[in-house]
N, C-alpha and C positions, 0 to 999 in steps of 0.2 A: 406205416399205413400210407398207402396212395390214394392220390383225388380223383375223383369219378374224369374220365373221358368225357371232353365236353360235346355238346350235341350242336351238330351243324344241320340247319334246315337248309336245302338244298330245294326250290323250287324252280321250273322250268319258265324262263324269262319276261316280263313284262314291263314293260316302258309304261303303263298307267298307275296313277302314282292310288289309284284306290285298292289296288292288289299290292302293292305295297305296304300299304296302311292294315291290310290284314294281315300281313303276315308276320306286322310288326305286333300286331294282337295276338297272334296264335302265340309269338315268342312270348310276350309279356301274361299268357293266361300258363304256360310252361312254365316259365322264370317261377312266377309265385307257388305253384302247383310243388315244386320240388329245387328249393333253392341249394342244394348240394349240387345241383348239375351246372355247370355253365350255360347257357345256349343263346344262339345269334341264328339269325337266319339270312338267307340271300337268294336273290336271282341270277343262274343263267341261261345262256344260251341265245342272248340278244344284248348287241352294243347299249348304252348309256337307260339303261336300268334305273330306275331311283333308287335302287336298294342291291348293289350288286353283288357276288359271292364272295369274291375279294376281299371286299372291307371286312365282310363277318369274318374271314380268317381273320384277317387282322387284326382285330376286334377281340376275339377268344386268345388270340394270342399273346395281347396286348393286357391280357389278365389271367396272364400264365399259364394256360393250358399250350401242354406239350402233346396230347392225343386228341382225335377226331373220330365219332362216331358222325357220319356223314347219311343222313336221311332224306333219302330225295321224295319231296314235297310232289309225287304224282298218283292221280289213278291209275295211269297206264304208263306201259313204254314211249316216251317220247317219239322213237324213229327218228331218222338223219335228221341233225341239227346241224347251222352251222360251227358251236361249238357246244361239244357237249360234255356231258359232266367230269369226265375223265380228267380233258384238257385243262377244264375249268380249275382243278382241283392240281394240278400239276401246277399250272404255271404260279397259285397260289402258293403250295408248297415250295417252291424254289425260293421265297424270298424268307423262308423260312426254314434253314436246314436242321435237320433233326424233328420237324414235326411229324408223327406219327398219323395214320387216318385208315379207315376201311367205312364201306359202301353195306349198309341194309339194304331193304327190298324196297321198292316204292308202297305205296298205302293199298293200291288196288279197290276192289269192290271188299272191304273188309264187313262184316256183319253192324260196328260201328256207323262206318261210314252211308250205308244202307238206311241204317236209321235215321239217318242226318234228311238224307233224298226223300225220304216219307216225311220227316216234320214239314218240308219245303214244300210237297207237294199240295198236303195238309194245310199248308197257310196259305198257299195261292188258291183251294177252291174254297176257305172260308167255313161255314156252316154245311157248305155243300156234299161233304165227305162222310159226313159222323154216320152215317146210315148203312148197311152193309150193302141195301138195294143201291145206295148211290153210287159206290165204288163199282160196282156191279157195272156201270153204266156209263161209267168213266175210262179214255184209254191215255197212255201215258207215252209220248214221247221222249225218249232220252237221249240228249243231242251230244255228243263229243266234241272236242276242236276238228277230228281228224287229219288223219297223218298217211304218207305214203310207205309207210310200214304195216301190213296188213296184219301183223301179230298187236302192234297197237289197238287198232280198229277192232278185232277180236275182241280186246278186253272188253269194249265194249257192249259189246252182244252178250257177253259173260255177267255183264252186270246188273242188263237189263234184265237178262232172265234170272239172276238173283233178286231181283228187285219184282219180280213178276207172283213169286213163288210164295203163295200163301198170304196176301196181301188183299186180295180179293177186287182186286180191276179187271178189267176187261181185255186188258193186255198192256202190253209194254212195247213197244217200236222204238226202232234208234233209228239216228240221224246224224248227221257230221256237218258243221258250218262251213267246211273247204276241206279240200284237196282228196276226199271220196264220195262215195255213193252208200245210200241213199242222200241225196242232199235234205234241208231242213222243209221245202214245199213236195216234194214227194215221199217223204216220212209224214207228215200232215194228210197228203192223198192214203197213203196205208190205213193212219189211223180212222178215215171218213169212213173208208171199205169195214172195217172193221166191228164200227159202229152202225153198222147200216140196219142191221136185225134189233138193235134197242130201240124199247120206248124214248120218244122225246126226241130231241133236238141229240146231235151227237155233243159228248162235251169230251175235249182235249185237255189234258196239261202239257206244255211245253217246261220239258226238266234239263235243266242245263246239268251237265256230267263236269262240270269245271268248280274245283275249290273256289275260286274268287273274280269277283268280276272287273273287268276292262273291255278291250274294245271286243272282243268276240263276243262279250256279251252283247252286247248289243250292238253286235253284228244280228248276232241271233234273234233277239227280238223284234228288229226290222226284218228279221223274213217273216218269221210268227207271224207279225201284225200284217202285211202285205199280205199274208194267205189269207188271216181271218175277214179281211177288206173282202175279197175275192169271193167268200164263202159266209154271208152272214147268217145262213140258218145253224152253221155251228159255235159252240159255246167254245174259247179258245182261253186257257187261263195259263201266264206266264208264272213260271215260277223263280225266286232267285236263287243265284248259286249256293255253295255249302257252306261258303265263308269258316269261321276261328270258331268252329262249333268247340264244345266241351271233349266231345266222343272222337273230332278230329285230333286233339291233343293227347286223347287215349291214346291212338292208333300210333301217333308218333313217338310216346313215350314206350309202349310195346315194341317197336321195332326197334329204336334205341335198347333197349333193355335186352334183345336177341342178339344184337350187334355187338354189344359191350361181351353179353356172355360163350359167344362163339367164334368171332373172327381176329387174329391177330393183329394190332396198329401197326402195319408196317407202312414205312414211309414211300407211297407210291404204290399200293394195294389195288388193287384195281377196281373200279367202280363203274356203274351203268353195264354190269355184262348180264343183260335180262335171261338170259338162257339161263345162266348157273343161279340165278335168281327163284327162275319157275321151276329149275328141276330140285330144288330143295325145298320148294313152298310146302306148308301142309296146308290141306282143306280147308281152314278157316284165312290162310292166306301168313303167318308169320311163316319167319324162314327158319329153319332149320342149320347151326353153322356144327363145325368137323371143332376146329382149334379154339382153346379159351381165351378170351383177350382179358389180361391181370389186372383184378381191378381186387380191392381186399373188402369193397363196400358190399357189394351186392349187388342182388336187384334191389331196386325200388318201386 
């Protein structure tokens, strides 16, 4: 009998130690959730991390795990980093020979994850929601980090309008904190237009599309609040990120559970190839893998 492939969280980089602190949450609601799996989490793709991918190899390695199902902690494709998960994962493995490892899909707009963006939404307008008239009357901004990969920024738009669909607002608009357009004060100008035909005062949520907050959060919120300054006849409700929700640790334990069941741990497997990624996705967003990776457990 062999030991389950232990599960590496793989998140895109941050130097704030409160995205940190979640993802040390998400691991620790995982750990308990399914104590046959090993799992560790880490950040890359930016120097001095409080919590960096490295150590979690070394860490799962350091309590025997010789396999890696490697699960990158994203909504979307990052786009050019300067190091990105491959590297990440390479130079890790080298201080480790014989460790074995393969790449899942990132999390995406998962129907999970969807649900998470509605509680948040839901808690930043308060009482204000419960009403079908009031959603009605309400439009939702969905803000990304963005990226100068425009298939990134896509997912985006993909999300929204998952997020649009049968939900019963007024609409849904996206926005990017940097490095595209729509910026976060002309996604607020959409949503004004938008609202312009409703009774009342127009009301806004600003929905941040970021698992955990650090400084683009609030990045974000100082534009938010700067616009609603600007425009006080509309109602402007910040919502918070998605944090170590429950339905987040679904998504990851399903993709883990695709990756264990399809993809071979070979050492040096490649990972972050978002192409082969999207072209195996099925419509609810798991992936699809060709080869079995031997495990005698199962799913779980």
């Amino acid at each position: 009998m062999t030991t389950s492939p232990a599960l590496l969280i793989a998140g895109h980089g941050t130097r704030d130690e409160g995205g940190a602190e979640a993802l040390r949450a998400l691991v620790r609601v995982l750990g308990e959730r399914h104590p046959d799996v090993p799992v560790a989490g880490g950040f890359f793709g930016v120097p001095a991390s409080p919590l960096p991918l490295g150590d979690a190899v070394d860490g799962l390695v350091e309590r025997g795990a010789t396999r890696l199902a490697v699960i990158p902690l994203l909504l979307a494709p990052t786009g050019p980093v300067p190091e990105a998960l491959p590297e990440a994962l390479e130079r890790a493995a080298e201080r480790h020979p014989g460790l074995g490892y393969a790449c899942g899909a990132e999390l995406g707009p998962h129907p999970k994850v969807l649900d998470v963006l509605e509680r948040r939404m839901d808690e930043a307008l308060g009482s204000g929601a419960r009403r079908p008239e009031d959603r009605a009357r309400t439009t939702v901004l969905l803000v990304g980090r963005g990226a100068a990969d425009p298939y990134a920024n896509a997912e985006v738009a993909r999300a929204a309008r998952l997020l649009w669909e049968g939900r019963g607002f007024a609409g849904v608009e996206t926005a990017f904190v940097s490095q595209a357009a729509p910026d976060v004060p002309t996604g607020l100008d959409r949503c004004l237009a938008l609202a312009a035909g409703a009774r009342g005062p127009a009301r806004i949520v600003v929905l941040p599309y970021f698992l955990f907050p650090g400084d683009l959060l609030e990045r974000l919120h100082m534009q938010a609040e700067g616009w609603a300054a600007a425009h006080p006849g509309a109602e402007v409700y910040g919502a918070e990120a998605i944090g170590p929700a429950a339905e987040v640790a679904a998504v990851v334990m399903e993709r883990y559970r695709a990756t264990v069941a399809g993809d071979p741990l070979l050492s040096g497997a490649p990972c972050g190839d978002r192409a082969a990624a999207e072209d195996a996705r099925e419509t609810d967003g798991a992936p699809e893998r060709s080869a079995p990776l031997s495990t005698d457990r199962g799913e779980r």
